[in-house]
Structures are given as C-alpha cells and as structure tokens.
C-alpha positions as CSV (number, residue, x, y, z in Angstrom):
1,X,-4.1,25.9,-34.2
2,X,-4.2,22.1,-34.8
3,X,-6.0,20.5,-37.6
4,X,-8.5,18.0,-37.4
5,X,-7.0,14.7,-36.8
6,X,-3.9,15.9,-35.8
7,X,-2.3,14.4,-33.1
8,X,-1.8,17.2,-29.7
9,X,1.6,18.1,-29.5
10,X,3.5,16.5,-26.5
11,X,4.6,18.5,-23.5
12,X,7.9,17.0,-21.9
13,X,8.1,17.4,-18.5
14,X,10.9,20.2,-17.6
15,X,14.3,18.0,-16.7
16,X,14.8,17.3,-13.1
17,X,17.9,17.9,-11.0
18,X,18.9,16.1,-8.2
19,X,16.6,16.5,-5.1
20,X,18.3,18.9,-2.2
21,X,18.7,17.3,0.8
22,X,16.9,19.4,3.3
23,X,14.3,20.2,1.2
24,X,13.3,16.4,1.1
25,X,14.5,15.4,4.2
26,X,12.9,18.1,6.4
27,X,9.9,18.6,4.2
28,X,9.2,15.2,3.6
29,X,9.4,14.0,7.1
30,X,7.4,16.3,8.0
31,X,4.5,15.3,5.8
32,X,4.9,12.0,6.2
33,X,4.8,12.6,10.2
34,X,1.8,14.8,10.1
35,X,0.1,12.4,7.7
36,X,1.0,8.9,9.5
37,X,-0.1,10.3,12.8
38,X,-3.3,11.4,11.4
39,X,-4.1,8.8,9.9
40,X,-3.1,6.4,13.1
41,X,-4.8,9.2,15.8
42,X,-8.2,9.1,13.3
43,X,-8.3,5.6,13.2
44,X,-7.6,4.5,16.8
45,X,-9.7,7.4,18.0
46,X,-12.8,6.0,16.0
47,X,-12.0,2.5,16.8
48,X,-11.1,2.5,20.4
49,X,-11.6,6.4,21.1
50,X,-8.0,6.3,22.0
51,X,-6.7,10.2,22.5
52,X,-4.1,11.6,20.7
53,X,-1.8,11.3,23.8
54,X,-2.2,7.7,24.2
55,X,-1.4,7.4,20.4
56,X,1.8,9.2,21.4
57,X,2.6,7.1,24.3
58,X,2.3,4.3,22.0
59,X,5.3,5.3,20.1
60,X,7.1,6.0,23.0
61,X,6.7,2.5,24.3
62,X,9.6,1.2,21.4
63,X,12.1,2.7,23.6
64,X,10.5,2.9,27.1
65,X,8.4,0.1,26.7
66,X,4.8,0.0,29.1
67,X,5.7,2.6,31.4
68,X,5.5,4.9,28.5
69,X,2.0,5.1,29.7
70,X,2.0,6.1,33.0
71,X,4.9,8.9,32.3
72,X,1.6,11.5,30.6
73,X,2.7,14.3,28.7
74,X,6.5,13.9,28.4
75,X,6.0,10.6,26.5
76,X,4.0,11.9,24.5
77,X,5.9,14.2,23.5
78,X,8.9,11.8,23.1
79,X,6.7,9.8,21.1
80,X,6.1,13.0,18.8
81,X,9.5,13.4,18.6
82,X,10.2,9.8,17.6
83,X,7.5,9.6,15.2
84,X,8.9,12.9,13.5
85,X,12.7,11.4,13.6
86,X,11.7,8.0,11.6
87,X,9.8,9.6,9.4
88,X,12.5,12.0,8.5
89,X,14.4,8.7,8.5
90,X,12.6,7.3,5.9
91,X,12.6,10.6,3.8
92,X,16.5,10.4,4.0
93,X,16.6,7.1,2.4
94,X,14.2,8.2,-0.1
95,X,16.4,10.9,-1.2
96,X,19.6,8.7,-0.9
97,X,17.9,6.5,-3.0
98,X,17.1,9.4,-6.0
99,X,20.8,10.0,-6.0
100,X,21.4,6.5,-7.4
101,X,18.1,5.8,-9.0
102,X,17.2,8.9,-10.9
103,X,13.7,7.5,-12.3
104,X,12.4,7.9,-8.7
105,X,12.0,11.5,-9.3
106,X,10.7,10.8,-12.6
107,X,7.6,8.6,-11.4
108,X,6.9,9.7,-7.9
109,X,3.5,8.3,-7.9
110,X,4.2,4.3,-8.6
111,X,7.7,4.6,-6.7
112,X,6.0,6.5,-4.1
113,X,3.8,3.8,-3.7
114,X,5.6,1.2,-3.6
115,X,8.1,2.8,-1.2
116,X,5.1,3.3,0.8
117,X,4.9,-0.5,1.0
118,X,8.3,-1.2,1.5
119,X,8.8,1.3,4.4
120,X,5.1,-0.6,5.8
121,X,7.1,-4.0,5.6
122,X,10.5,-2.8,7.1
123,X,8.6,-1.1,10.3
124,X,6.4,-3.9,11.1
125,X,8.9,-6.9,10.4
126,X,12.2,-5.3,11.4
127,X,11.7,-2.2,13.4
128,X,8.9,-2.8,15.6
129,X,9.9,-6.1,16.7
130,X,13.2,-4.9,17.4
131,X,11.7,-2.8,19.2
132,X,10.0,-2.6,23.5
133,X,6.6,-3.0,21.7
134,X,6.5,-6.9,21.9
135,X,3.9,-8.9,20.3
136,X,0.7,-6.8,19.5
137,X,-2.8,-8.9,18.1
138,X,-3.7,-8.7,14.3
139,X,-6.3,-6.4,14.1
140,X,-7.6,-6.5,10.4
141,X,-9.4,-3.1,9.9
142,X,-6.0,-1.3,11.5
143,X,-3.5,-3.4,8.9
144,X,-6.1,-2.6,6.4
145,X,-6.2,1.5,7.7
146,X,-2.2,1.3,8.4
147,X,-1.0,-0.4,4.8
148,X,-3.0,1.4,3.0
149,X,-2.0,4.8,4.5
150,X,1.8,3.9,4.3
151,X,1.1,3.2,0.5
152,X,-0.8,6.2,0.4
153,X,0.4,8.9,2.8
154,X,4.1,7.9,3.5
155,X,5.9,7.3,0.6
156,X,4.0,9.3,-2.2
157,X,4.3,12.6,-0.7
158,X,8.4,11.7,-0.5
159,X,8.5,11.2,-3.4
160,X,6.4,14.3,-4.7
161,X,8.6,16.3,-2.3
162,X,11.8,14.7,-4.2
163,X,10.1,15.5,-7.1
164,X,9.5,19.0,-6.6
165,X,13.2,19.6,-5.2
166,X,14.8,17.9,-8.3
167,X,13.0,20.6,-10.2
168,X,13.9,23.3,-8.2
169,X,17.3,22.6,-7.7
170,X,17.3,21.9,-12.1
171,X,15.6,25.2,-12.0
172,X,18.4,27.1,-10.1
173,X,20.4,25.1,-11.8
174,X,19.5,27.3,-15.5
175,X,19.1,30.3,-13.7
176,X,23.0,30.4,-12.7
C-alpha cells in the first residue's frame, strides 16, 4: 500500500502491434457508415423531415446524379452501398496510415479527431465536387451538424478500432 505523499505508481499502456487490416478496414467502416448516416438521416429528418430513403438517394446522386430520385428503392440501396464503400475507404487509409505513423495507434482520440477533420475537408472540397452532386447551398446548422460529426463520429472510432487491433494483433503476437 502506498504511503502518504507518495506519488501512484504509473500504469504503461500494454505495447501495441500493428493494426490488422480487416479488422480496421471492415470494422471501422462499418462504424463510421452506421454512425455518418445516423447522424446525416437524424439531422435532415429533424430539419427537413427528409426519410431515410431520400437520405440514400442523396448519395446515390454522386454517380447518377438527379434521377437518383426518381429510381426509389434501388438507389437507395446503391446509395447504402456507396456510403458503406467510402467509409471503408477512409478506414483503409487510416490503417495505411498506422503502418507508417505508429503514434496513430498510440493517441486515437486527438488523431482520430483530426482525421475526422481531414476526411470532412477531402469529401466536401475534392470528392463531392468531383462528383454528379453539383453545387448545393451553405446551410450553417448542417456544416455545423456534419463537421462536427466527422470530427466526432468518423475518424475517432477508426482510430479506436486501429487501436484495439494493434493490441490484439501485439497480443497474439506474445501468445505465439
């Protein structure tokens, strides 16, 4: 037991591997899919009470541009598919970025973060204007709801998922 005024002895986090591909890839997408799209159907739903099929269509219309809304449910569901396959994008370069840059793993929350960020800039200055979406109005309260939730909800739980991985793949690692 410590004595007074002794200083608590410091617990070193266990050492982390490298993340496993599919782990962060597959998982990580995945959250970051389920979480964007929430947080985009919730908001457009209380703003404009879009339906989550229209919020579907929406993504579809980058490839098919307006008629993705007259097209109904298999829009939708290529929107769905689309969302899924960017975000698992972005959770690939995550983890191709942990290979080279192993503090990434180390300090999920502040990298995650600022990931988060960059992946907001990159979508709405390179890939949406590249894009069939053409020019859409500056709605304040959805950058507000959209930035922050990329900051928030996109790259944090990458980089928790990377995170965890690392540490199960170090884990194995011992175990062998």
């Amino acid at each position: 037991m410590a004595g007074v005024g002794s200083a608590a002895p410091q617990v070193e986090p266990p050492p982390a591997g490298r993340p496993r591909a599919l782990e962060t890839i597959l998982l990580g997408g995945g959250a970051v899919a389920l979480l964007d799209i929430t947080n985009a159907m919730t908001f457009w739903a209380l703003y404009r009470g879009a339906s989550p099929g229209r919020i579907l269509q929406s993504i579809a219309v980058g490839l098919l541009g307006n008629d993705a809304f007259t097209l109904g449910a298999p829009s939708a569901l290529l929107g769905a598919f689309l969302h899924l396959f960017i975000a698992c994008g972005i959770a690939s370069v995550y983890y191709a970025a942990c290979r080279f840059w192993p503090g990434l793993i180390t300090r999920p929350a502040v990298c995650g973060m600022i990931y988060g960020a960059v992946v907001y800039l990159v979508m709405n200055q390179v890939v949406v204007p590249l894009s069939r979406v053409g020019p859409t109005p500056f709605i304040l309260p959805w950058f507000l709801a959209n930035f922050i939730g990329h900051v928030l909800l996109v790259g944090p739980p990458v980089a928790f998922i990377a995170r965890w991985s690392a540490r199960r793949a170090a884990g194995a690692g011992a175990r062998a």
